[in-house]
C-alpha positions in Angstrom: -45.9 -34.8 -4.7 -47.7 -35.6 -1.3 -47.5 -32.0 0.5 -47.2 -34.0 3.6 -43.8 -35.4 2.4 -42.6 -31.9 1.4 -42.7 -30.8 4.6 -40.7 -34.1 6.1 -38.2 -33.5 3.3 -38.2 -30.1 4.3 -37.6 -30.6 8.1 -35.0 -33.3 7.4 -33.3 -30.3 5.3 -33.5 -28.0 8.2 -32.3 -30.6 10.6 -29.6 -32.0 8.4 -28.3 -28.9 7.5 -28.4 -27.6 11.5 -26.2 -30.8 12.0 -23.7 -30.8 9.3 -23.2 -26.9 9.8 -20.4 -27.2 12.1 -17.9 -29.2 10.2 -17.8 -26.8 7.4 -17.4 -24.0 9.9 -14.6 -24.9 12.5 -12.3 -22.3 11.9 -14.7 -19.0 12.3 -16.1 -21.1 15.7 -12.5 -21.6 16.9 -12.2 -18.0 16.1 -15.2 -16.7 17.8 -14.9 -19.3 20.8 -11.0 -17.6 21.0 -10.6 -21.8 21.5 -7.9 -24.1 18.9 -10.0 -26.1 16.2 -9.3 -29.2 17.6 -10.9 -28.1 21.0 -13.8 -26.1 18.8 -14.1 -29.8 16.7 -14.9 -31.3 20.3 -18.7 -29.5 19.8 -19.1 -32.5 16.8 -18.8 -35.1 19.5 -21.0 -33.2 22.2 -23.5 -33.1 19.3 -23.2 -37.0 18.3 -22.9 -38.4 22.0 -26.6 -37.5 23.0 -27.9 -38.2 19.7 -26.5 -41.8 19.7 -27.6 -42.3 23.3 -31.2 -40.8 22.6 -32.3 -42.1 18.7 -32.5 -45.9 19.7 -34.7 -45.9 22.7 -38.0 -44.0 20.6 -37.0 -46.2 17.2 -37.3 -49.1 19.4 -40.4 -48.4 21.1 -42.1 -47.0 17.8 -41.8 -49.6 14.6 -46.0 -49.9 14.6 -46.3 -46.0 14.5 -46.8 -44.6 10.8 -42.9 -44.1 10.1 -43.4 -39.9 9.3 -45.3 -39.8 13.1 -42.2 -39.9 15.2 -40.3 -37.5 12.9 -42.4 -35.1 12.6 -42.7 -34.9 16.6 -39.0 -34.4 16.7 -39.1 -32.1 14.7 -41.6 -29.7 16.6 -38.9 -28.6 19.3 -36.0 -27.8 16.7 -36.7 -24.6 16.4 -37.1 -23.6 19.9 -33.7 -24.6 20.4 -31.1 -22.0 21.5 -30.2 -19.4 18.4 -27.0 -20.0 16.3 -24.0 -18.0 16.9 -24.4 -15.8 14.1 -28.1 -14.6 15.0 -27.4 -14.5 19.3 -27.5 -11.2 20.4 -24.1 -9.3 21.7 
């Protein structure tokens, strides 16, 4: 396998998984947040608003870039991104 394509796959993973967290963990958030699920469910849509505003604009502007290019360049911030819950200091 192309190691170069491991690390996309890998990235996706990490991205993927970052996404799809929150779903799965509603009730501990609601808990933590001392908020109702429905109101703790409202982080799902502050999550999917930017990222449907934001995704068209560079896939419109990059279709003659190599298609890994662009991903991998969003993929470089990620992880300077603000620590989950579970790992932010108290």
């Amino acid at each position: 396998m192309n190691p170069r394509l491991l690390v996309l796959c890998f990235g996706n993973f990490i991205i993927g998984t970052g996404t799809l967290i929150v779903p799965g963990m509603l009730p501990a958030l609601a808990r933590g947040l001392d908020v109702t699920i429905p109101v703790a469910a409202q982080l799902i849509t502050a999550f999917a608003f930017p990222v449907c505003i934001t995704a068209p604009p560079p896939a419109a502007l990059t279709p003659r870039l190599h298609p890994p290019s662009p991903l991998v360049a969003v993929q470089f911030p990620f992880p300077a991104g603000p620590a989950p819950p579970a790992f932010a200091r108290r």
